[in-house]
mmCIF file as gemmi writes it, N, C-alpha and C atoms, coordinates in Angstrom:
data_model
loop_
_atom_site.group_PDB
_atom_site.id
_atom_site.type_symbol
_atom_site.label_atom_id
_atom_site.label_alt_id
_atom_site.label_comp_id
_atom_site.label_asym_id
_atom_site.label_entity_id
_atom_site.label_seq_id
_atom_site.pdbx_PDB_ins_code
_atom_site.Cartn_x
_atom_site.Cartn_y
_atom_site.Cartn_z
_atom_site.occupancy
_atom_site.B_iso_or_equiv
_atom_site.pdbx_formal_charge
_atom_site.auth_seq_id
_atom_site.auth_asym_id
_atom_site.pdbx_PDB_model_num
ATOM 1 N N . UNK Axp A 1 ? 10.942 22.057 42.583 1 0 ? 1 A 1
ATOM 2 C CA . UNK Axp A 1 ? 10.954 23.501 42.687 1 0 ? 1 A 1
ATOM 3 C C . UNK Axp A 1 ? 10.01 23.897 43.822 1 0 ? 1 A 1
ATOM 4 N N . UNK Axp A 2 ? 10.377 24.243 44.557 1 0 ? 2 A 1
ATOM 5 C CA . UNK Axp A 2 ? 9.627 25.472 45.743 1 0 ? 2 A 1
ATOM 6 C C . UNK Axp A 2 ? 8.916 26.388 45.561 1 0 ? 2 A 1
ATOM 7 N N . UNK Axp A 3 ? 7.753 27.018 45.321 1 0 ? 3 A 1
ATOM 8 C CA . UNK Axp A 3 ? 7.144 27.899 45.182 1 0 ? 3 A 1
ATOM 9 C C . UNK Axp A 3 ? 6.443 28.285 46.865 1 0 ? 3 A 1
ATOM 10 N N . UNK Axp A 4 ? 6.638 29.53 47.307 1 0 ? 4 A 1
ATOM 11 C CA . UNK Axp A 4 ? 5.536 30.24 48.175 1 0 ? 4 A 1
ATOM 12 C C . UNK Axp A 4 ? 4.946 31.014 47.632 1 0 ? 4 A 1
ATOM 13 N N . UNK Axp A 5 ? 3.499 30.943 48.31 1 0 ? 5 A 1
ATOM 14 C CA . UNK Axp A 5 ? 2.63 32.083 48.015 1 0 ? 5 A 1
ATOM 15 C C . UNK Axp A 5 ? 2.188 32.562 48.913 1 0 ? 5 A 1
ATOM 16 N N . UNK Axp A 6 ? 2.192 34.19 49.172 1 0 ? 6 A 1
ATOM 17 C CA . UNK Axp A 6 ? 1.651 34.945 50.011 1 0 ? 6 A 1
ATOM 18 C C . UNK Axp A 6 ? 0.274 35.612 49.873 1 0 ? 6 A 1
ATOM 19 N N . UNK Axp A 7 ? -0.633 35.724 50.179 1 0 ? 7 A 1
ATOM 20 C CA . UNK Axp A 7 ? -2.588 36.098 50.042 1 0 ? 7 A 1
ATOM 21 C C . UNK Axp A 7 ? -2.599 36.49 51.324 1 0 ? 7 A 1
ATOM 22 N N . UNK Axp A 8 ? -2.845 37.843 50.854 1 0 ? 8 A 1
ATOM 23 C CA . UNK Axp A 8 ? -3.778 38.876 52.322 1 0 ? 8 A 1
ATOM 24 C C . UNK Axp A 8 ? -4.685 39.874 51.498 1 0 ? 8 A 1
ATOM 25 N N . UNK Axp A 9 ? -5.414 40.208 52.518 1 0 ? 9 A 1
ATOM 26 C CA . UNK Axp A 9 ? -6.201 40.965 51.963 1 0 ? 9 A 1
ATOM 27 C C . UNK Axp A 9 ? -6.224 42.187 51.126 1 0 ? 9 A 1
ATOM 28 N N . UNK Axp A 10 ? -6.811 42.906 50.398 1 0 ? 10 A 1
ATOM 29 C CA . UNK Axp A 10 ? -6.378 44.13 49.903 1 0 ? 10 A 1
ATOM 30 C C . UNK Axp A 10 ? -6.753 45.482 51.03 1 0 ? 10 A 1
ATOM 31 N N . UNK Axp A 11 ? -5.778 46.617 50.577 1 0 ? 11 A 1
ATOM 32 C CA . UNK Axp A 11 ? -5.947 47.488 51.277 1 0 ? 11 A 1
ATOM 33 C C . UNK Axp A 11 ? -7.412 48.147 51.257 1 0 ? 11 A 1
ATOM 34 N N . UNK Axp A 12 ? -7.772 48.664 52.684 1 0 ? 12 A 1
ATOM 35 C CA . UNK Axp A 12 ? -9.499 49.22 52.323 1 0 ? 12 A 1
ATOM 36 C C . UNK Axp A 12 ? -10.376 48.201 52.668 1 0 ? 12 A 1
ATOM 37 N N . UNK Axp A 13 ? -10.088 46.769 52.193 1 0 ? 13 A 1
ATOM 38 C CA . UNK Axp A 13 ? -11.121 45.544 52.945 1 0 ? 13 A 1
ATOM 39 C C . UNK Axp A 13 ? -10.619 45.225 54.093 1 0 ? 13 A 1
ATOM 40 N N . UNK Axp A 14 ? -11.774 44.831 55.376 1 0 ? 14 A 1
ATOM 41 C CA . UNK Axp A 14 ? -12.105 45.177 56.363 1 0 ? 14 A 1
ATOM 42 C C . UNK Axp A 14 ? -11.083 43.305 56.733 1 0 ? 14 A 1
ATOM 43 N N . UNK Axp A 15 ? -10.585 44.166 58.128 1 0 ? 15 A 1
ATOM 44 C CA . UNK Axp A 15 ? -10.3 42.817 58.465 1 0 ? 15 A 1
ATOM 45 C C . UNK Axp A 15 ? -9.997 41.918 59.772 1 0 ? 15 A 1
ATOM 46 N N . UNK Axp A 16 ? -11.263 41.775 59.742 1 0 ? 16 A 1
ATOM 47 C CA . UNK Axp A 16 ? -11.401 41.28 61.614 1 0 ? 16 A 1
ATOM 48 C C . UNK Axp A 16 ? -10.513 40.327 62.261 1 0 ? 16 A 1
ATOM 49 N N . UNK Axp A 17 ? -9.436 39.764 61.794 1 0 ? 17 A 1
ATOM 50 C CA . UNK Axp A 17 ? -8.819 39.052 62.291 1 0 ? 17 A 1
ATOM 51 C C . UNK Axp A 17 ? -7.752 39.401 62.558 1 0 ? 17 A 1
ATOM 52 N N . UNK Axp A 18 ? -7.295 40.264 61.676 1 0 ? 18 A 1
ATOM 53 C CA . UNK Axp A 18 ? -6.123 41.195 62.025 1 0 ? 18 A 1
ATOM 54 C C . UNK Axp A 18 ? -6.365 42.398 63.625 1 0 ? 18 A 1
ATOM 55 N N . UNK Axp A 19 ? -7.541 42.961 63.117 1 0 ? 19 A 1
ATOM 56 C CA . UNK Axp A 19 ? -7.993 44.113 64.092 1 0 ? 19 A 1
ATOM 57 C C . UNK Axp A 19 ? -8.04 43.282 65.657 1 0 ? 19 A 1
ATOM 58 N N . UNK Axp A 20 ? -8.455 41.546 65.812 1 0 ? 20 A 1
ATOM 59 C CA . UNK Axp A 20 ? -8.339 41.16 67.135 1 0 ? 20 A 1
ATOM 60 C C . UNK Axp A 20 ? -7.215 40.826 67.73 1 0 ? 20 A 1
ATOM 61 N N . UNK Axp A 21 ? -6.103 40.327 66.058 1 0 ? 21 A 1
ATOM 62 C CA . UNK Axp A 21 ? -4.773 40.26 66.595 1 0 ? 21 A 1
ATOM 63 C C . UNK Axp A 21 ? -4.156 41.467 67.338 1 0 ? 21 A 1
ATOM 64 N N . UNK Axp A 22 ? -4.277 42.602 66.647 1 0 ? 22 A 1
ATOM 65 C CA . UNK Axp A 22 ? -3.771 43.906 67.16 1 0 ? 22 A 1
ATOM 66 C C . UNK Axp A 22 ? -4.572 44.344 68.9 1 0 ? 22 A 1
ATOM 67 N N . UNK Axp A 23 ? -5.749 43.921 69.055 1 0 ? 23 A 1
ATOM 68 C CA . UNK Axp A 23 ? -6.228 43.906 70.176 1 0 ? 23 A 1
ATOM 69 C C . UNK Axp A 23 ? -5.869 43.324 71.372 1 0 ? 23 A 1
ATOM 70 N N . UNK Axp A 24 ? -5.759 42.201 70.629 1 0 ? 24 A 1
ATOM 71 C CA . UNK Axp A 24 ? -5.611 41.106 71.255 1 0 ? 24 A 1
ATOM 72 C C . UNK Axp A 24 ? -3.403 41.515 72.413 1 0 ? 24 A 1
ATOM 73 N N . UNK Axp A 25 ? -2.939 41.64 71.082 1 0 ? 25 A 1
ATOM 74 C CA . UNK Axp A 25 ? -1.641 42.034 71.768 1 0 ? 25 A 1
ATOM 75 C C . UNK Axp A 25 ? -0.937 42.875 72.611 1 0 ? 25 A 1
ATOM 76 N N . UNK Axp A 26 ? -2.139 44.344 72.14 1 0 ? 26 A 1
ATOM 77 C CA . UNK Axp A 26 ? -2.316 45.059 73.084 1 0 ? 26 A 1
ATOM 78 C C . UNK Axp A 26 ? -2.322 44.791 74.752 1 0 ? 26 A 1
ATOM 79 N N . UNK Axp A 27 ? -3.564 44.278 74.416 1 0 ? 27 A 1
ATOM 80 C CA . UNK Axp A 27 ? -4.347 43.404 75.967 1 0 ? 27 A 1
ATOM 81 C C . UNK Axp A 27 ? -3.008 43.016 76.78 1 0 ? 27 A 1
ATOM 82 N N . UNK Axp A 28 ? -2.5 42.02 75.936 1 0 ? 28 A 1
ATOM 83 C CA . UNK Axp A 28 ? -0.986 41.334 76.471 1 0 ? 28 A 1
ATOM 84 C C . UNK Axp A 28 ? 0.422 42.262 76.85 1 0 ? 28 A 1
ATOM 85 N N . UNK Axp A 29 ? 0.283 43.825 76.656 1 0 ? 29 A 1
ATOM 86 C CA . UNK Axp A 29 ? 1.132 44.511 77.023 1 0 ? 29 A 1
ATOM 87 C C . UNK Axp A 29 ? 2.162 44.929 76.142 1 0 ? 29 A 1
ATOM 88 N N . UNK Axp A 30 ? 1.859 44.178 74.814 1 0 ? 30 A 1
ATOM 89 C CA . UNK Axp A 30 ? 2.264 44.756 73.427 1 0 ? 30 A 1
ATOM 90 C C . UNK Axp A 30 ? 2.457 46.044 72.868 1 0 ? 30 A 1
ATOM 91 N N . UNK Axp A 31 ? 2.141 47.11 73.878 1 0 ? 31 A 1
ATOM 92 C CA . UNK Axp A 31 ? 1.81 48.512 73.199 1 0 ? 31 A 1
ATOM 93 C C . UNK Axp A 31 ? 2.626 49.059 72.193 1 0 ? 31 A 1
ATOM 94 N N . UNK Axp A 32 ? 1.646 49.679 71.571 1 0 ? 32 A 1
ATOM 95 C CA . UNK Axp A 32 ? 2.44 50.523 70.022 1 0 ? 32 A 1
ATOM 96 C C . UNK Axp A 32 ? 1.884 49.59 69.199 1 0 ? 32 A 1
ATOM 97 N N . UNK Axp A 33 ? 1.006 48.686 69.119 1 0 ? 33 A 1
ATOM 98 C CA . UNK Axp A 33 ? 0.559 48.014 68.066 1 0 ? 33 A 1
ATOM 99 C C . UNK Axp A 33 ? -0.559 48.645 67.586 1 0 ? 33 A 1
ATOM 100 N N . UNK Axp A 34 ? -0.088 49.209 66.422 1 0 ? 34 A 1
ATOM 101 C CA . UNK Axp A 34 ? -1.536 50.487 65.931 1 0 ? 34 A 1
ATOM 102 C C . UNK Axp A 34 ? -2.256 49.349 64.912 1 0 ? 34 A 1
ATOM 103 N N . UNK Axp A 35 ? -1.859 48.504 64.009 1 0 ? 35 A 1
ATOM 104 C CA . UNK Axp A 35 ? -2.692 47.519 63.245 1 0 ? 35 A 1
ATOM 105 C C . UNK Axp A 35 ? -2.069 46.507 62.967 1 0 ? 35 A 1
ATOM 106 N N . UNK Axp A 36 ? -2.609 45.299 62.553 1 0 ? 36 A 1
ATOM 107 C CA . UNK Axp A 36 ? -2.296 44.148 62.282 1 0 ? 36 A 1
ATOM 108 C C . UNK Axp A 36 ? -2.826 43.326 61.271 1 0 ? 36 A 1
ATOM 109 N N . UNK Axp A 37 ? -2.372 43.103 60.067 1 0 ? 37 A 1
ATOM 110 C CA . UNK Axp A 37 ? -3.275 42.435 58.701 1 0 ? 37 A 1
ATOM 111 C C . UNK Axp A 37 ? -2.659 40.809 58.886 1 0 ? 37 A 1
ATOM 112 N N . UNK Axp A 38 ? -3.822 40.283 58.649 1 0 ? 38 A 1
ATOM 113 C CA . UNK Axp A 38 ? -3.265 38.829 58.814 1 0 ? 38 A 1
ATOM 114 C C . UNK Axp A 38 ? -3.523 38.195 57.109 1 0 ? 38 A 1
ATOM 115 N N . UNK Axp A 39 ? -2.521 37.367 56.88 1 0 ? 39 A 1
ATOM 116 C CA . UNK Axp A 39 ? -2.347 36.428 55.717 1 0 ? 39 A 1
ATOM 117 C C . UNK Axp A 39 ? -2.421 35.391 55.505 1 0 ? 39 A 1
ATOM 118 N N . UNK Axp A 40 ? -2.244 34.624 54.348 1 0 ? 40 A 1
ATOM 119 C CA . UNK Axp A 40 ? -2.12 32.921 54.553 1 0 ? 40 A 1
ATOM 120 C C . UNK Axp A 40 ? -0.729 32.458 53.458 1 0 ? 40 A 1
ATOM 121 N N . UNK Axp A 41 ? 0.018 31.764 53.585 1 0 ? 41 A 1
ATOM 122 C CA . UNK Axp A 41 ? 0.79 31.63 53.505 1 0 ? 41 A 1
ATOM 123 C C . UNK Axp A 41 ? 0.975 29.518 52.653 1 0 ? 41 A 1
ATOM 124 N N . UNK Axp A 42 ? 0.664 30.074 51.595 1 0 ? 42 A 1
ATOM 125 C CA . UNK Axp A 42 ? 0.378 28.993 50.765 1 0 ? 42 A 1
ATOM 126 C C . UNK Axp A 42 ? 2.105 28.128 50.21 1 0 ? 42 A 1
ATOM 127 N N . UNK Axp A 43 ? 2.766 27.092 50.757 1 0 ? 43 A 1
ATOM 128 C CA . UNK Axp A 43 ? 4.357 26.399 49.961 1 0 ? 43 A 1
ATOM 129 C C . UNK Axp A 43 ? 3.441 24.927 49.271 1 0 ? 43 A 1
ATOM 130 N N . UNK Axp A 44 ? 4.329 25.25 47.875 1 0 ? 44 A 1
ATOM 131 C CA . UNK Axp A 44 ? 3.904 24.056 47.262 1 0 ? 44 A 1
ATOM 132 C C . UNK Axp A 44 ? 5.46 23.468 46.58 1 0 ? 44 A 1
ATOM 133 N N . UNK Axp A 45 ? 5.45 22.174 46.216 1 0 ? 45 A 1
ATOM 134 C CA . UNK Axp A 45 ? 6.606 21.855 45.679 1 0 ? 45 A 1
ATOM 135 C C . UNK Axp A 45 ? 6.59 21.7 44.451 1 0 ? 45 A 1
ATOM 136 N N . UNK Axp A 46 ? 6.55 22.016 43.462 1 0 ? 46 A 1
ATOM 137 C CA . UNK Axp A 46 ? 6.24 21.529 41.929 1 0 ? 46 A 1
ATOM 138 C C . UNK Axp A 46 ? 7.331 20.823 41.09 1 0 ? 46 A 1
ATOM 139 N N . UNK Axp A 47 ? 6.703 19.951 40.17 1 0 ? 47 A 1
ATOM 140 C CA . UNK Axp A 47 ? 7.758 19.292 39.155 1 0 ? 47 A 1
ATOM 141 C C . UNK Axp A 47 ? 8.854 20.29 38.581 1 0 ? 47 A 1
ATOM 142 N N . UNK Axp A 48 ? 10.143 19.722 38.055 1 0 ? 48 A 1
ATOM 143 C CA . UNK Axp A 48 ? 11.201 20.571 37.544 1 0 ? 48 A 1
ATOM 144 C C . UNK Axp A 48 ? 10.28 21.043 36.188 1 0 ? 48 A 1
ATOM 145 N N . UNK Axp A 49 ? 10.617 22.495 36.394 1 0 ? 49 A 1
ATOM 146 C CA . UNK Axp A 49 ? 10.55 23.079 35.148 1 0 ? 49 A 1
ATOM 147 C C . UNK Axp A 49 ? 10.744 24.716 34.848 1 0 ? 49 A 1
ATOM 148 N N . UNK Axp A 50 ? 10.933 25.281 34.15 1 0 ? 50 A 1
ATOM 149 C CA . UNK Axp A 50 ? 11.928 26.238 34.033 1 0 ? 50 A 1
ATOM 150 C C . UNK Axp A 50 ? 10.976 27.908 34.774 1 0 ? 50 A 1
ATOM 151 N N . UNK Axp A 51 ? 11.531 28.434 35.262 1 0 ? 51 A 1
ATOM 152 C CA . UNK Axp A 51 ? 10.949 29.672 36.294 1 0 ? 51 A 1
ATOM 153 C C . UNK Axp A 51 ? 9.553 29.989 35.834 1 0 ? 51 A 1
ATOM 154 N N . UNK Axp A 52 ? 9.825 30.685 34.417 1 0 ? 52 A 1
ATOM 155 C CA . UNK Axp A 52 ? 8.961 31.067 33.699 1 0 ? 52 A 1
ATOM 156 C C . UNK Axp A 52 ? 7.343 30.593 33.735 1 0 ? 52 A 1
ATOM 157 N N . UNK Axp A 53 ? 7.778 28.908 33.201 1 0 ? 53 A 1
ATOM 158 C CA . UNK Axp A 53 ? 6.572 28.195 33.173 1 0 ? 53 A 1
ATOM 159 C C . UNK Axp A 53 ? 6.018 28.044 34.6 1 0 ? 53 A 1
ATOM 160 N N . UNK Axp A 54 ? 6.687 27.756 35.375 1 0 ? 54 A 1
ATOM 161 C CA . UNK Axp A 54 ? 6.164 27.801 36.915 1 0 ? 54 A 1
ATOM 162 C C . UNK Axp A 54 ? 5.889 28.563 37.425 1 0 ? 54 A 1
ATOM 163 N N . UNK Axp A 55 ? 5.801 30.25 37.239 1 0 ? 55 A 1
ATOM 164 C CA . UNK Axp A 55 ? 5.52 31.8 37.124 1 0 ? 55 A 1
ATOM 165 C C . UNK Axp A 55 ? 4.233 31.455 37.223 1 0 ? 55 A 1
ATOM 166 N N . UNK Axp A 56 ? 3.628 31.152 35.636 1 0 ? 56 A 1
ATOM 167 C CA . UNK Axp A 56 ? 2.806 31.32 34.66 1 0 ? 56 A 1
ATOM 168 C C . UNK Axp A 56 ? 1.83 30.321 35.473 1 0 ? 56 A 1
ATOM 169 N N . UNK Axp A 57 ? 2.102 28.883 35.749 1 0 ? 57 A 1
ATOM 170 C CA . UNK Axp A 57 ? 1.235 27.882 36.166 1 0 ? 57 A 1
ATOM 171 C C . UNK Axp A 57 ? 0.849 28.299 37.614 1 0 ? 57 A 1
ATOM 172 N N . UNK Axp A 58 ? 1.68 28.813 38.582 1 0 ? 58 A 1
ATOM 173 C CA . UNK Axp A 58 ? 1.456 29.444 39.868 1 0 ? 58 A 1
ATOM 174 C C . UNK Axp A 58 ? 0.337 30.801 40.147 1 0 ? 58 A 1
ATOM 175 N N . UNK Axp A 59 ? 0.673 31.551 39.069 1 0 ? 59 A 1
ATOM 176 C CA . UNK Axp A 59 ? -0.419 32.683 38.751 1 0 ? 59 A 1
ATOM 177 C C . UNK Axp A 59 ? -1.491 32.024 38.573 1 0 ? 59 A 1
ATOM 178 N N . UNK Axp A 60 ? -1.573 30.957 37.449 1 0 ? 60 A 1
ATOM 179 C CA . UNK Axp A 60 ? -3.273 30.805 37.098 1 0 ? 60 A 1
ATOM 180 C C . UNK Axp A 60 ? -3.732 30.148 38.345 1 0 ? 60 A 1
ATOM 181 N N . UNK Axp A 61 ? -2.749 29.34 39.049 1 0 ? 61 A 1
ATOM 182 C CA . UNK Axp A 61 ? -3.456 28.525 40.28 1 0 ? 61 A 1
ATOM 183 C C . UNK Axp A 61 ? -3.877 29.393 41.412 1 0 ? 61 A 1
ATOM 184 N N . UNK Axp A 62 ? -3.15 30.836 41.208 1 0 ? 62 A 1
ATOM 185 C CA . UNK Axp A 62 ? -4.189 31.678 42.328 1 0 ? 62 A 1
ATOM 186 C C . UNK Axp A 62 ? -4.89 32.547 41.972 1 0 ? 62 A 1
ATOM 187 N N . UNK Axp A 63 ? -5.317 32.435 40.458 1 0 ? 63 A 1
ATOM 188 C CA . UNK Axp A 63 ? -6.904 33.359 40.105 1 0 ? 63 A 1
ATOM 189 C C . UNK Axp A 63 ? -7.532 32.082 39.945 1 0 ? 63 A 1
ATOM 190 N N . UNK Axp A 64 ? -7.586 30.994 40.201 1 0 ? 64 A 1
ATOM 191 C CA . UNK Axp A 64 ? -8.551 30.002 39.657 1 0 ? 64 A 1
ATOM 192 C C . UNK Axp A 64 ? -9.256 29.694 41.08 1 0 ? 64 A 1
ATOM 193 N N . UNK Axp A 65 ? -7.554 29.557 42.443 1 0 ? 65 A 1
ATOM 194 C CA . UNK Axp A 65 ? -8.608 29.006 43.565 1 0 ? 65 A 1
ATOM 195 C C . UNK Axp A 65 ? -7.824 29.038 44.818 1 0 ? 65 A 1
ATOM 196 N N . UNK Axp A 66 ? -6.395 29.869 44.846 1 0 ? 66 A 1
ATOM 197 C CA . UNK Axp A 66 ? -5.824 30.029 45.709 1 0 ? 66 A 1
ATOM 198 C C . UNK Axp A 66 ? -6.132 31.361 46.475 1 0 ? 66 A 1
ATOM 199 N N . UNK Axp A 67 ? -6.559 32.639 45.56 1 0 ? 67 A 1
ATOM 200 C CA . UNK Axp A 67 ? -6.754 33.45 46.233 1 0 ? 67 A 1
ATOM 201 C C . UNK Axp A 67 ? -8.424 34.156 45.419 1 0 ? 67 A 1
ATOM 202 N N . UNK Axp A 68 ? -9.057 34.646 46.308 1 0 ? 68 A 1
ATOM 203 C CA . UNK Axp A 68 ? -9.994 35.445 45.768 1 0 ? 68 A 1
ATOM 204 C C . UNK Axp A 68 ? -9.117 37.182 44.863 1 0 ? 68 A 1
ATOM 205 N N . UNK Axp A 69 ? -9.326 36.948 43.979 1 0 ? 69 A 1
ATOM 206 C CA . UNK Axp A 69 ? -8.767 38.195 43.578 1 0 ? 69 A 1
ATOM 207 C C . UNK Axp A 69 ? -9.307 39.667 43.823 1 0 ? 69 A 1
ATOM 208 N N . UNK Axp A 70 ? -10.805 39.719 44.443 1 0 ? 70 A 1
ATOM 209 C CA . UNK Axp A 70 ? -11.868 40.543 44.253 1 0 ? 70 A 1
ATOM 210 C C . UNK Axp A 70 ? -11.034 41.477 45.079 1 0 ? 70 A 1
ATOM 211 N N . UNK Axp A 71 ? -10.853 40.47 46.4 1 0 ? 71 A 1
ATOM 212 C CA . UNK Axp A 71 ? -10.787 41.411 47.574 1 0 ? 71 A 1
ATOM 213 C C . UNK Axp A 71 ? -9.28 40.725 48.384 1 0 ? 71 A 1
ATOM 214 N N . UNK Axp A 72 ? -8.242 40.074 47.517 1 0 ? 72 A 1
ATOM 215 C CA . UNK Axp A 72 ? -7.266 39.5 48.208 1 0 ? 72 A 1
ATOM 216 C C . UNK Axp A 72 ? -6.01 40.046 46.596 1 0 ? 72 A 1
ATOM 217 N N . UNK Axp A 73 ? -4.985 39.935 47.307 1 0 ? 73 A 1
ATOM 218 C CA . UNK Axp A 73 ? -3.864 40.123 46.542 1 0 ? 73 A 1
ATOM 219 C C . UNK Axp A 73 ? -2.544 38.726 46.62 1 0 ? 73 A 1
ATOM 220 N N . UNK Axp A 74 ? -1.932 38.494 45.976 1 0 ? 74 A 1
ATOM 221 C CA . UNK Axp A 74 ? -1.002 37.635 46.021 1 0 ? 74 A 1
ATOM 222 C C . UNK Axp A 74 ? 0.536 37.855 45.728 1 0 ? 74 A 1
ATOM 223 N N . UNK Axp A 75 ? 1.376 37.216 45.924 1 0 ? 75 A 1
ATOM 224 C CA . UNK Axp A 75 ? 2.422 37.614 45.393 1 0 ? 75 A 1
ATOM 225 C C . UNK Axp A 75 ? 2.89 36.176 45.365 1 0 ? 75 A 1
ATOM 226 N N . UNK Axp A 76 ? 4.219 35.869 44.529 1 0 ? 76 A 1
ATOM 227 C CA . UNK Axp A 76 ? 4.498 34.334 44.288 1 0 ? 76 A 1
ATOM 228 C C . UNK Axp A 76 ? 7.021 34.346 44.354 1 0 ? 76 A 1
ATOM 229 N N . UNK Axp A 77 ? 7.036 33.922 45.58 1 0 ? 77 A 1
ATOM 230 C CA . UNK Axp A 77 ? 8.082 33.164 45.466 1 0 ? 77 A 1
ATOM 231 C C . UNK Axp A 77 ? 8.983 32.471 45.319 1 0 ? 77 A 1
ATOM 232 N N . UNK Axp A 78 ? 9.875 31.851 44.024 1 0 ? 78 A 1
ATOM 233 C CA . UNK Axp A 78 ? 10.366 30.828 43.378 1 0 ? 78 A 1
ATOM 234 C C . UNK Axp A 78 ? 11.655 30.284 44.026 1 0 ? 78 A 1
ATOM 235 N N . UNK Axp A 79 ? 12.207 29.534 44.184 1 0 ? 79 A 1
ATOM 236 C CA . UNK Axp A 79 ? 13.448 28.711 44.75 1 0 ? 79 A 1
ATOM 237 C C . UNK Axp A 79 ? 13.437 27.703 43.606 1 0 ? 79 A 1
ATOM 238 N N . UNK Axp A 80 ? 14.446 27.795 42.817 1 0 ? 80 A 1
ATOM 239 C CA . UNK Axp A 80 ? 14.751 26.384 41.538 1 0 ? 80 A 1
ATOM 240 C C . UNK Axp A 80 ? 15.592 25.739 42.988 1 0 ? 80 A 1
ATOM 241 N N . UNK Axp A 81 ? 14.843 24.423 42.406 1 0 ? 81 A 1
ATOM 242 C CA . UNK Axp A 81 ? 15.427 23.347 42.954 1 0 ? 81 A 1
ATOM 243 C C . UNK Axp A 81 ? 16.358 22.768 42.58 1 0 ? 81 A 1
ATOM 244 N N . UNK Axp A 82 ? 17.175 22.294 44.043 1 0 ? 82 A 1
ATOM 245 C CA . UNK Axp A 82 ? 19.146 22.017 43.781 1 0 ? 82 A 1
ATOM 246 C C . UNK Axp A 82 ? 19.374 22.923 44.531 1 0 ? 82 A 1
């Protein structure tokens, strides 16, 4: 089974990597780039097992250590495998 996970920051926390991307593209002739939030982009493959449970095991794996929850948000992608 395929799982992605998406982690960016939450709205309101500050985020310098985004703000140099958006600078940065500018510079390059990019114009109209008013902001830019950057993410990380977590694929894992997991053993067969039914959506649900892989929901459930994917969630706890990003309040435990995939994402900071304080100041990051997540969302989780499933593909059953086959």
């Amino acid at each position: 089974m395929k799982v992605v996970v998406h982690v960016q920051l939450r709205e309101g926390v500050l985020d310098p990597q985004g703000k140099a991307i958006a600078g940065a593209l500018n510079t390059l002739g990019f114009a109209g780039v008013v902001d830019a939030r950057q993410s990380k982009v977590i694929a894992l493959d997991l053993e067969d097992m039914d959506e649900s449970t892989a929901r459930a095991r994917v969630d706890e794996m990003c309040r435990k250590l995939l994402a900071n929850t304080v100041i990051e948000t997540y969302s989780v992608s499933i593909e059953p495998a086959g």
